[in-house]
N, CA, C and O atoms as a Tinker XYZ file with bonds, in Angstrom:
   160  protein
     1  N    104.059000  154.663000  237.021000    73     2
     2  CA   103.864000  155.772000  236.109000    64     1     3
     3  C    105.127000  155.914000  235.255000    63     2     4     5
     4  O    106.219000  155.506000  235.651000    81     3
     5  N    104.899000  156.638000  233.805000    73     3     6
     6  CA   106.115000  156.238000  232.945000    64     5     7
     7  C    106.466000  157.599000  233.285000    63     6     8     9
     8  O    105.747000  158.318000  233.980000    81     7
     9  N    107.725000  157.997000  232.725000    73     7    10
    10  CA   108.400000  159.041000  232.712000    64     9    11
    11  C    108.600000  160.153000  231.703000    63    10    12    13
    12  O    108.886000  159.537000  230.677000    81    11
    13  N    108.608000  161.145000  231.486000    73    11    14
    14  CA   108.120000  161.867000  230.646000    64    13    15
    15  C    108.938000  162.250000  229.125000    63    14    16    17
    16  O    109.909000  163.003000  229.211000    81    15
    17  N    108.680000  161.914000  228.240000    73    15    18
    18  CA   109.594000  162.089000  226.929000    64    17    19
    19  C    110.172000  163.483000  226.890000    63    18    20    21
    20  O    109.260000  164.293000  227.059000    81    19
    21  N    111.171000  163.979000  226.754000    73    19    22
    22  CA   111.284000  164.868000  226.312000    64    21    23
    23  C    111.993000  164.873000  224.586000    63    22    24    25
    24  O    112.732000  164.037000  224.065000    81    23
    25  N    111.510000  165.959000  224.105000    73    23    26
    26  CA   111.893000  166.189000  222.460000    64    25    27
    27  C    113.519000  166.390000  222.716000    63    26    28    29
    28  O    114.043000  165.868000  221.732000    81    27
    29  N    114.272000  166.762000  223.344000    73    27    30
    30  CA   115.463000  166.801000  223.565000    64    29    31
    31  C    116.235000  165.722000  223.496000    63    30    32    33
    32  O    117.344000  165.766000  222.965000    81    31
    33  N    115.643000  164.443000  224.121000    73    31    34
    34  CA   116.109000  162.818000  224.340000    64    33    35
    35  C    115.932000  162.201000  222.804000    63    34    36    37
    36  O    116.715000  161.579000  222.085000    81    35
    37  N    114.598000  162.632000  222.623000    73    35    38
    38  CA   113.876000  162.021000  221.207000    64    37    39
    39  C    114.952000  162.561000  219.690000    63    38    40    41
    40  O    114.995000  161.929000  218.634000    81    39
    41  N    115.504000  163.487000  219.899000    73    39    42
    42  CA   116.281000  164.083000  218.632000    64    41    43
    43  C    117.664000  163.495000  218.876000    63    42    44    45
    44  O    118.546000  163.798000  218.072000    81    43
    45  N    118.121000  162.222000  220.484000    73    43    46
    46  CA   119.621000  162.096000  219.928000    64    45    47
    47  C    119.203000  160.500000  220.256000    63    46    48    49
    48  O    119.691000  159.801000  221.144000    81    47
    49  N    118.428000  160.217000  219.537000    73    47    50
    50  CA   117.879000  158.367000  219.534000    64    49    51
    51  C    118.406000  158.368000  217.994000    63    50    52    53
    52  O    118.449000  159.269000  217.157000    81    51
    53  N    118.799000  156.962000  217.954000    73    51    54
    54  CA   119.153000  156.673000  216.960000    64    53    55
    55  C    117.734000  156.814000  215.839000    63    54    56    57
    56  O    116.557000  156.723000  216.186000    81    55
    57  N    118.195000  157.034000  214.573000    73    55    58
    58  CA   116.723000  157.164000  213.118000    64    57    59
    59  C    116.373000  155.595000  212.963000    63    58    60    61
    60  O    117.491000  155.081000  212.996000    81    59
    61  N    115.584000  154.721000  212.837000    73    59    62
    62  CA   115.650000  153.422000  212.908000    64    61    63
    63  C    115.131000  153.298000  211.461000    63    62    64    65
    64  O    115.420000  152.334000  210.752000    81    63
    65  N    114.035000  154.732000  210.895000    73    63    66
    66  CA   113.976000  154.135000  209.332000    64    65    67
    67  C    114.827000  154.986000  208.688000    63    66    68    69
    68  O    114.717000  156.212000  208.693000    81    67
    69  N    115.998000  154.115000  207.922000    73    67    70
    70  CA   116.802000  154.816000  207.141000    64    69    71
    71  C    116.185000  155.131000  205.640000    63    70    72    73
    72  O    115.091000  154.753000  205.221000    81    71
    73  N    117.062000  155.835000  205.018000    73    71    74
    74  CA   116.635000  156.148000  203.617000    64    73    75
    75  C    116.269000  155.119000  202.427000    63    74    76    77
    76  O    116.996000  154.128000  202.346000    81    75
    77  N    115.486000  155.217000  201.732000    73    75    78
    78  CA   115.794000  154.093000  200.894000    64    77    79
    79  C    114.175000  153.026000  201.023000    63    78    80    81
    80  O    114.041000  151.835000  200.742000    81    79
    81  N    113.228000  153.929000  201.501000    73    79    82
    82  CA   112.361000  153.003000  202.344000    64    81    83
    83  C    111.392000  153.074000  201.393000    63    82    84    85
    84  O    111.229000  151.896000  201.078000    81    83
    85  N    110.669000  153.719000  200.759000    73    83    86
    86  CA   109.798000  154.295000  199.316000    64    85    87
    87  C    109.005000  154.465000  199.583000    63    86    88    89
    88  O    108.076000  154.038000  198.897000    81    87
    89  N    108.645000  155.439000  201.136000    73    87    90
    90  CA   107.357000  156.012000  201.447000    64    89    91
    91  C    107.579000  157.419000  201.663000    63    90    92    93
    92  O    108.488000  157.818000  202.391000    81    91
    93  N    106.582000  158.383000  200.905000    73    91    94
    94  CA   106.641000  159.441000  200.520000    64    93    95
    95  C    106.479000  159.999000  201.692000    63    94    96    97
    96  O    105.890000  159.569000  202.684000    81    95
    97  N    107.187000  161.247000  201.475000    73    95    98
    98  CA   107.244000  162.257000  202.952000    64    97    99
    99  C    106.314000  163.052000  202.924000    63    98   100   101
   100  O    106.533000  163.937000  203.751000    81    99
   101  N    105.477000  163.186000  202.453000    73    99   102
   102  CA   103.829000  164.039000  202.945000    64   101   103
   103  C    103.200000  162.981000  203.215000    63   102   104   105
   104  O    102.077000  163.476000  203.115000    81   103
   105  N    102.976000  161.765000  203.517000    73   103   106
   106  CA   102.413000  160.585000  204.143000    64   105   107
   107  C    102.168000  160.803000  205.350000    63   106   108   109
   108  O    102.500000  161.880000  205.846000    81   107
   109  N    101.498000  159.775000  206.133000    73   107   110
   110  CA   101.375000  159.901000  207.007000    64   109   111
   111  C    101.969000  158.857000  207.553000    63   110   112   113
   112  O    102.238000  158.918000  208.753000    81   111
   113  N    102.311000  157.638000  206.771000    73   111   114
   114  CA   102.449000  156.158000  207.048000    64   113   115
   115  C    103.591000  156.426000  207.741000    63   114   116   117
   116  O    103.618000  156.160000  208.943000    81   115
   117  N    104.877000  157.076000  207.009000    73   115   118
   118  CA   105.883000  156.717000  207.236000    64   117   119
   119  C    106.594000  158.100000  208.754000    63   118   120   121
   120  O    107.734000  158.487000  209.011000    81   119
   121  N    105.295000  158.407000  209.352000    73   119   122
   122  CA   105.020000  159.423000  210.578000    64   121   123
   123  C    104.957000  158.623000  211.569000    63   122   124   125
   124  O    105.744000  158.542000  212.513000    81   123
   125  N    103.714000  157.827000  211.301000    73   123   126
   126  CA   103.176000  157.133000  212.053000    64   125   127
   127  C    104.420000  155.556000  212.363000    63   126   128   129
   128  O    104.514000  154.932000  213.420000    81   127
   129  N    104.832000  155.418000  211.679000    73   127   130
   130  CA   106.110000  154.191000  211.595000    64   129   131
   131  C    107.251000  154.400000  212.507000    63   130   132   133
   132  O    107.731000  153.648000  213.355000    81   131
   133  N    107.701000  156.057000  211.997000    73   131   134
   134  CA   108.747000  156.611000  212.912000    64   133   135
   135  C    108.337000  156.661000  214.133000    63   134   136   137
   136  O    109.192000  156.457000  214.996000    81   135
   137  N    107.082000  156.912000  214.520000    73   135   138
   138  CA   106.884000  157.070000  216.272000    64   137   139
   139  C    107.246000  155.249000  216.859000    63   138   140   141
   140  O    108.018000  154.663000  217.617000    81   139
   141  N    106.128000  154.952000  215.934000    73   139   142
   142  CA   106.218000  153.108000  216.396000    64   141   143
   143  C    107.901000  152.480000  216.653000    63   142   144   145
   144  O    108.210000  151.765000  217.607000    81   143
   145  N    108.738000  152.884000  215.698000    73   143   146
   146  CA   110.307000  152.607000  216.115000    64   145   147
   147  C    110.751000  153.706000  217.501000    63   146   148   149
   148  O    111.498000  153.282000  218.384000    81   147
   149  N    110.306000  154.836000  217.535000    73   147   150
   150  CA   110.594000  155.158000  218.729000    64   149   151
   151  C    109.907000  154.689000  219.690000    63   150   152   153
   152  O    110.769000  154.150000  220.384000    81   151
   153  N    109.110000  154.565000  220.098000    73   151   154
   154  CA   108.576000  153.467000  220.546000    64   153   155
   155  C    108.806000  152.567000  221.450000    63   154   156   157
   156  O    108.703000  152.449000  222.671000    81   155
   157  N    109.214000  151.829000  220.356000    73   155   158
   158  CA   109.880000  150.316000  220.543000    64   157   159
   159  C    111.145000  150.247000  221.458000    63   158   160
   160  O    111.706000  149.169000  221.655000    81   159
């Protein structure tokens, strides 16, 4: 069984998509991207 995320852990992970990326922030893409690098 995995262990449980907390939002506390999740806010001092490194940002893996930096600025500069040219996907608009009311998207969803670049939501859905950020989880996938956390993730990873």
């Amino acid at each position: 069984m995995s262990t449980p995320l907390r939002l506390k852990e999740l806010s001092k992970q490194e940002e893996l998509l930096t600025g500069g990326h040219r996907l608009c922030s009311g998207c969803g893409a670049p939501i859905a991207i950020r989880q996938v690098l956390h993730a990873a």
